[in-house]
C-alpha positions as CSV (number, residue, x, y, z in Angstrom):
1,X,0.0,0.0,0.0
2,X,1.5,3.5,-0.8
3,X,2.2,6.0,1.5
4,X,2.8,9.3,1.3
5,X,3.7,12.0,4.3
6,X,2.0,11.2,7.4
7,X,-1.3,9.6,5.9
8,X,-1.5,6.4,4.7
9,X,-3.4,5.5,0.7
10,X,-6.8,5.3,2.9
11,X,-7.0,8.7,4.4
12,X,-9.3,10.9,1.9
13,X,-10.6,14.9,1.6
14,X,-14.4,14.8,0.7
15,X,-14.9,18.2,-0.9
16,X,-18.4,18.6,-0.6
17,X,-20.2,21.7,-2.4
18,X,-23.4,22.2,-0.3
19,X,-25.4,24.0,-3.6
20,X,-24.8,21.4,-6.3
21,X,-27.6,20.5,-8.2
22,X,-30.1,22.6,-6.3
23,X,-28.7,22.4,-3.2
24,X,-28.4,18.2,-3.7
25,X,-25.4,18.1,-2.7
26,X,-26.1,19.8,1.0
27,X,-29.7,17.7,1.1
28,X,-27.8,14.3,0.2
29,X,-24.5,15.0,2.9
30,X,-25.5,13.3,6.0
31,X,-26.8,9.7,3.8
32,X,-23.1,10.4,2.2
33,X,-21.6,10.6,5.2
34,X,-23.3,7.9,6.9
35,X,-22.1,5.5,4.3
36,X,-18.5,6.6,4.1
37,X,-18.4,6.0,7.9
38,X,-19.6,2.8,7.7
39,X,-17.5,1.1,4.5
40,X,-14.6,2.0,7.3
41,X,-12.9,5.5,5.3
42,X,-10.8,7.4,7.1
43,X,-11.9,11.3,5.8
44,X,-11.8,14.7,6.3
45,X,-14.9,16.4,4.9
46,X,-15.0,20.6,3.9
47,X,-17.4,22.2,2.5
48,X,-17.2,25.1,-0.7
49,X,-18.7,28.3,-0.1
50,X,-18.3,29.8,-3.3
51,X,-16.5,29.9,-7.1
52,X,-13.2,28.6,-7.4
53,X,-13.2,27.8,-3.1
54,X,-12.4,24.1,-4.0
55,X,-9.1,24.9,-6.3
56,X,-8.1,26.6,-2.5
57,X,-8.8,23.8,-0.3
58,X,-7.5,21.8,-2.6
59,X,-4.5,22.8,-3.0
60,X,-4.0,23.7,0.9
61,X,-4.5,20.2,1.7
62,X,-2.1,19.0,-0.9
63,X,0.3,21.1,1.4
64,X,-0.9,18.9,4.4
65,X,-0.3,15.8,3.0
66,X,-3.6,14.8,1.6
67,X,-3.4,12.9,-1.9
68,X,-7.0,11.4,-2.1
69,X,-9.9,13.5,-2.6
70,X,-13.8,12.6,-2.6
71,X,-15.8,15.4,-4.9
72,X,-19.3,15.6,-3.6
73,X,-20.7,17.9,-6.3
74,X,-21.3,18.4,-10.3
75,X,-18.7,18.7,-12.9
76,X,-17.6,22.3,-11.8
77,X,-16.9,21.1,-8.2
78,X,-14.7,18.5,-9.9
79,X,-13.1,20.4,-12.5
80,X,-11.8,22.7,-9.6
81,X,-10.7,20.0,-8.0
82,X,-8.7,18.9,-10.5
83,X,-7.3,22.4,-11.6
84,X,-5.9,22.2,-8.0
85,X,-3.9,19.6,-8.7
86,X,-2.6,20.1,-11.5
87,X,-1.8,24.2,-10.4
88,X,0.8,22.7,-7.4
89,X,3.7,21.9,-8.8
90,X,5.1,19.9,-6.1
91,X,3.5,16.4,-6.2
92,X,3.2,14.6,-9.5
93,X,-0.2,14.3,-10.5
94,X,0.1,10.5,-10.6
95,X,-0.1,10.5,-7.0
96,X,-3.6,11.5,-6.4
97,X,-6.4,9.5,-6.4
98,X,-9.7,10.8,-7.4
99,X,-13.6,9.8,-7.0
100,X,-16.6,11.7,-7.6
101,X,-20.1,11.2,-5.7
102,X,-22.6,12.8,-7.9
């Protein structure tokens, strides 16, 4: 199993955008959450609170040691996401893990 600084390949970020298809994605949290905590995942979870905020927690978590990220959200949640990976410059992409709950 990889590691990487301080976390192991099973600690995750869930990024959660609260106002994702009209407000789904605040609505649908807690069931989310619930079944997360049960399959056994070791997260973090924080949520957006406007344009562009998940490109900045993204990339701040990078810096903490995070590598695995859980997009609760649309496409536009997860393109941020990805744009803050790909705008550090100090992990190789290849190192992240990515999922998407819709």
């Amino acid at each position: 199993m990889a590691k990487t600084t301080n976390r192991t390949i099973s600690d995750w970020l869930v990024i959660v955008n609260p106002n994702a298809g009209r407000r789904k994605g605040e609505k649908d949290w807690f069931a989310i959450n619930d079944h997360l905590n049960e399959a056994g995942l070791v997260f973090e979870s924080v949520f957006t609170t406007h344009k562009e905020h998940a490109i900045a927690l993204t990339t701040r978590f990078i810096k903490k040691g995070y590598r695995n990220f859980i997009v609760v959200g649309g496409d536009g949640t997860l393109n941020e996401v990805v744009n803050g990976i790909f705008f550090q410059r100090n992990i190789p992409t290849t190192e992240f893990l990515l999922e998407m709950i819709e």
